[in-house]
C-alpha positions in Angstrom: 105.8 56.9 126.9 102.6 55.1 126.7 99.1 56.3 127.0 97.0 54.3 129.4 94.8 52.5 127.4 97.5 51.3 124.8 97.6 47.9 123.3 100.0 45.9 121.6 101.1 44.2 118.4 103.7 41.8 118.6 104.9 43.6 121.5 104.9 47.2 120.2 102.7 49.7 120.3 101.1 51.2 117.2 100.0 54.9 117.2 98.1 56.7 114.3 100.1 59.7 111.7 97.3 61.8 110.7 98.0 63.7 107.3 94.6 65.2 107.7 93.9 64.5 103.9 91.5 66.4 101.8 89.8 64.5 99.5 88.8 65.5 95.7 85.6 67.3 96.3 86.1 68.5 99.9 87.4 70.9 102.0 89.3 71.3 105.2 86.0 71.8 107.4 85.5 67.9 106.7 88.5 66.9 107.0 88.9 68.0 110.6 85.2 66.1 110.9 87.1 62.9 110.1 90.1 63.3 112.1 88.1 64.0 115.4 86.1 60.6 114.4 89.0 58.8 113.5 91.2 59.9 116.6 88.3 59.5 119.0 87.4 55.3 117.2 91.6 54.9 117.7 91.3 55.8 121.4 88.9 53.4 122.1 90.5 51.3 120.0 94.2 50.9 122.2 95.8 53.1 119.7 98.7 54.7 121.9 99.2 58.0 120.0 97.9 60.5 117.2 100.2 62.6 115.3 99.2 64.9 112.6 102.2 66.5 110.3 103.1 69.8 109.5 102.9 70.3 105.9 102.0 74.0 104.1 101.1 74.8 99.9 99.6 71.3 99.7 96.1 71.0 98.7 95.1 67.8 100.1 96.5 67.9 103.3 94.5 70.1 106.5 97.2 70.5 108.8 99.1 73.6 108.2 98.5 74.8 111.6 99.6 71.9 113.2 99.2 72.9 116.9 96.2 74.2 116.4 94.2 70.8 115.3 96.9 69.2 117.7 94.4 71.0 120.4 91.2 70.3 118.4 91.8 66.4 118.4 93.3 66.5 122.2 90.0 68.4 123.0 87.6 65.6 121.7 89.6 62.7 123.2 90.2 62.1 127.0 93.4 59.7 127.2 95.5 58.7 123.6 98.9 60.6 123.0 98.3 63.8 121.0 101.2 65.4 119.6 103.2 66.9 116.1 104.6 64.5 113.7 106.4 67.1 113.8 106.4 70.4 113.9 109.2 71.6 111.0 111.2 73.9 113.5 113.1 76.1 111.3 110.1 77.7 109.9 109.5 79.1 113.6 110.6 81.1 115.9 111.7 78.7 118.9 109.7 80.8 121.7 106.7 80.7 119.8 106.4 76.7 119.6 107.6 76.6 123.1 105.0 78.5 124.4 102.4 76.7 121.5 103.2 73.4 123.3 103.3 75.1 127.1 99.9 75.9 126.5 98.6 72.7 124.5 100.1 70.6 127.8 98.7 73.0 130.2 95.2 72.2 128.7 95.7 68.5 127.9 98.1 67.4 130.6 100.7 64.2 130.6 99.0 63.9 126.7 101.3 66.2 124.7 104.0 65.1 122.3 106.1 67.5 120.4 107.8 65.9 117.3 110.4 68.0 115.4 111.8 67.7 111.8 114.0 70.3 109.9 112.7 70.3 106.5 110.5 72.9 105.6 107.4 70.5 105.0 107.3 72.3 101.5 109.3 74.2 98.3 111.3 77.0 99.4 109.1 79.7 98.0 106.9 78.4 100.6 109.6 78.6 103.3 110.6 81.7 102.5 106.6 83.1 102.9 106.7 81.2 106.1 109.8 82.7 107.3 110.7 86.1 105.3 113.9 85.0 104.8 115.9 81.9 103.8 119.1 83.1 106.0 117.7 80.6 108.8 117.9 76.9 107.4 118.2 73.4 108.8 122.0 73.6 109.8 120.6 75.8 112.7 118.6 72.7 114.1 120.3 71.6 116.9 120.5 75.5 118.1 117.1 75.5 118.1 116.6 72.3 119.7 118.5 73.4 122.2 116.7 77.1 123.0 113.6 75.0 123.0 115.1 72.4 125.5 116.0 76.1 127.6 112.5 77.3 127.4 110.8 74.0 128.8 113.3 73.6 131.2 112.9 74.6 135.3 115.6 77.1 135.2 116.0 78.4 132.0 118.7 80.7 131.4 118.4 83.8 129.4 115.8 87.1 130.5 113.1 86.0 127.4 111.0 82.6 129.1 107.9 81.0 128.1 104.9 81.3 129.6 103.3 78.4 130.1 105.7 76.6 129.1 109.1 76.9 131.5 109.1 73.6 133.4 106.7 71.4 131.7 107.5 68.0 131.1 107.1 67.7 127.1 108.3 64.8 125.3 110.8 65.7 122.4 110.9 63.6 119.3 113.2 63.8 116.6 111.7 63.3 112.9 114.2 62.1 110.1 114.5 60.6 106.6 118.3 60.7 106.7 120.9 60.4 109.2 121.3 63.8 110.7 118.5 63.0 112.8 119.6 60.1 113.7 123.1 61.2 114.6 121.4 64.4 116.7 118.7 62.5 118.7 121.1 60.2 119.7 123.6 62.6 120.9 120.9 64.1 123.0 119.4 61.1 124.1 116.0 61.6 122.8 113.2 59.9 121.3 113.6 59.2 117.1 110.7 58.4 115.3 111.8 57.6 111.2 109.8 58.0 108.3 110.0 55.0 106.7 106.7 55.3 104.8 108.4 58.0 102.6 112.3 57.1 102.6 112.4 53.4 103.4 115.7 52.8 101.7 117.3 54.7 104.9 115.4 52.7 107.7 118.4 50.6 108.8 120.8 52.7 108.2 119.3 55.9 110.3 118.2 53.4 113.3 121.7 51.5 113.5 122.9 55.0 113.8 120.6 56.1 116.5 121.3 53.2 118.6 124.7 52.3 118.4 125.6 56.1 119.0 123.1 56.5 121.7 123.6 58.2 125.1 121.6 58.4 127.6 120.1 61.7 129.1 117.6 62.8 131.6 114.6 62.3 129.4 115.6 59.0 128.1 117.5 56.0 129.8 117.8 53.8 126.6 117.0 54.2 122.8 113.6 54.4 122.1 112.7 54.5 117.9 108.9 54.9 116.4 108.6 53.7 112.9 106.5 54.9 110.2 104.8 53.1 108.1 102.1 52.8 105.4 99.1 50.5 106.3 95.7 50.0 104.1 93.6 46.8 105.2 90.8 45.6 103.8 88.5 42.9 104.7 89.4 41.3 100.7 92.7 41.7 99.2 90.8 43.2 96.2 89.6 46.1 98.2 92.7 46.8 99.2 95.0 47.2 96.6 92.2 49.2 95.1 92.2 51.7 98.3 95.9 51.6 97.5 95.5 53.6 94.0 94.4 56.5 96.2 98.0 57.2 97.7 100.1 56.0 94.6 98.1 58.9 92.8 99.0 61.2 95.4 102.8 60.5 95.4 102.5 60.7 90.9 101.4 64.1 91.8 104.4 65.0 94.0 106.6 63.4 91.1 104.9 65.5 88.7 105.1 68.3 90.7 101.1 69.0 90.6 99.7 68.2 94.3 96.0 67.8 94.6 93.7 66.6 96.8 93.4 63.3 97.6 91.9 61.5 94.8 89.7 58.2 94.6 90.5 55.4 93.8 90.9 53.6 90.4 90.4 50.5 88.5 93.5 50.6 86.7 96.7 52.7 88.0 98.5 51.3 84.9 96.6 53.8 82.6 97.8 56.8 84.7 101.4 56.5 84.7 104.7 56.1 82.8 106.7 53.2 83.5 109.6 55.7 84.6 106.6 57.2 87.2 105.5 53.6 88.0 109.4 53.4 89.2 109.4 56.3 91.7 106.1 55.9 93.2 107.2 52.0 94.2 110.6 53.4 94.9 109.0 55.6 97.9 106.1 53.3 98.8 108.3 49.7 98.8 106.6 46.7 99.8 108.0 46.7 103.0 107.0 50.0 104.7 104.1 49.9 102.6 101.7 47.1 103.4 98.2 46.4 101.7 96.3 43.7 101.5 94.0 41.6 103.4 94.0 40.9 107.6 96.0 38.0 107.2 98.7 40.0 104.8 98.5 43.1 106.8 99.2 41.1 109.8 102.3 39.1 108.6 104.0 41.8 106.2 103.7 44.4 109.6 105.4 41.6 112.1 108.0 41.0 109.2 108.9 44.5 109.7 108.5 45.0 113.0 111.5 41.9 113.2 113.5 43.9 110.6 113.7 47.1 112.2 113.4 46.1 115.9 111.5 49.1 116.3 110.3 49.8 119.7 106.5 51.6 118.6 104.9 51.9 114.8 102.9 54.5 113.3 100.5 53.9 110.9 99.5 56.7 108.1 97.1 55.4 106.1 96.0 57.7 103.0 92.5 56.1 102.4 89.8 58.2 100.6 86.6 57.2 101.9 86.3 57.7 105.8 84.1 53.8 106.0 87.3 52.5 104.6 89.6 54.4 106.5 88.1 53.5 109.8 87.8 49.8 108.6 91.3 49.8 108.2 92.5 50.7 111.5 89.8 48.7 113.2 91.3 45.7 111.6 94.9 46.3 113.0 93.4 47.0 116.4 91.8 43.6 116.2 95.1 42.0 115.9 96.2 43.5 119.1 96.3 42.1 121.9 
């Protein structure tokens, strides 16, 4: 479950969720740039895993094709955990990510991860481009968890297989924001990893669910739940809360329904939006599974929730537009690792 060189804070693991942003003024092609140095500074920093997400139709996110940059980041680092945070299975056809991920761990072996959610990671004019039709939707989930689960597996049944892919050992996440999720990866006894940092009102809920419904399979002995979270550290507590204004823009944008690139920050949010936006910004990014401030903030908000949702790893997105303060930030939580 853990890469070799992982470290830990206060007794967990933390791992990096990759968004891939693409700031106001730049383009994918440097975007990727600061992924590679960001995933390569994490590795050396005891970071146990990178994730990137699969989004599509968003301007200021790179990672549309997620396995593919999943392969360019496992390529340029030799030992952290690379893998999909997640992969949004009903916009594919289950053979083609199995054999996607067959190949990605027969180049990067014992490093692959292969995180699944059910949303389509967009609208639905954007699902239905991706797919050609809306007939296949999330109810068909836990069908095509289980044709995956067939195609990895050492004897799969059926005359279509994948190639690579039959018999590799390729850890299976679950993604939610809800509790169907929760309810499914438990029922399979598989990894859950919940996205706190964008529907923190249904932490608790989701991993009470997962664990007191858990049972235990051949991949997984005993509940096992990753927690997102929001992280930006700064050296002041100035700095921080100024880095902040970079992500609340980005979620106004959502609200508004206009999604741009990530913007810079500014000296005062409160000219930007309504009080009614103010309201659903905070609502998504609460002060709990969104921690800024200085070290010595960062480091006691993060073990306060750590305690709350007894999760067993954390991952960190952190939506920072300039790559110095983006690095800086996860250097900081590495140096409160032990």
């Amino acid at each position: 479950m853990n890469s070799p060189s992982a470290k830990k804070f206060h007794g967990i693991p933390l791992s990096v969720l990759d968004l891939a942003p693409i700031t106001e003024g730049s383009n994918a092609s440097e975007s990727f740039k600061n992924s590679v140095e960001l995933a390569q500074h994490v590795e050396q920093w005891g970071f146990n895993r990178y994730w990137l997400a699969e989004h599509h139709n968003m301007p200021g996110i790179a990672s549309s094709a997620t396995s593919v940059i999943i392969g360019h980041i496992a390529g340029a680092t030799k030992t952290i955990r690379v893998g999909a945070g997640g992969i949004m299975l009903p916009n594919h056809a289950t053979l083609v990510i199995a054999e996607q991920f067959g190949t990605l761990e027969s180049l990067y072996p014992g490093r692959i991860d292969l995180g699944l959610g059910r949303a389509p990671g967009s609208d639905q004019a954007t699902a239905f481009a991706l797919r050609r039709t809306l007939n296949r939707g999330a109810e068909e989930f836990p069908q095509q968890l289980e044709e995956l689960q067939n195609y990895f597996s050492e004897n799969p049944i059926g005359r279509v297989q994948a190639y690579p892919g039959r018999g590799l050992d390729i850890p299976i996440w679950l993604l939610g924001s809800s509790d169907f999720s929760a309810r499914l990866a438990a029922q399979k006894g598989l990894p859950f990893s919940f996205a706190s940092h964008f529907a923190p009102q249904y932490t608790l809920p989701a991993l009470r669910l997962y664990r007191d419904n858990f049972e235990p399979s051949d991949a997984l002995e005993k509940p096992y739940a990753m927690v997102g979270v929001n992280v930006i550290v700064a050296d002041t507590e100035d700095r921080a809360q100024w880095l902040a204004t970079s992500q609340q823009q980005q979620f106004l944008s959502l609200i508004r329904n206009t999604p741009s690139q990530l913007k810079p920050p500014i000296d005062d949010i409160e000219k930007v939006w309504s009080p009614f936006e103010r309201a659903s910004v905070e609502q998504t990014l609460d002060s709990e599974s969104t921690i800024v401030g200085s070290p010595a903030t960062v480091k006691q908000k993060l073990e306060e929730f750590i305690d709350k949702t007894k999760a067993d790893e954390v991952i960190v997105n952190s939506q920072i537009f300039y790559q110095k303060d983006r690095l800086r930030s996860y250097e900081i939580l590495a140096g409160m690792m032990n």
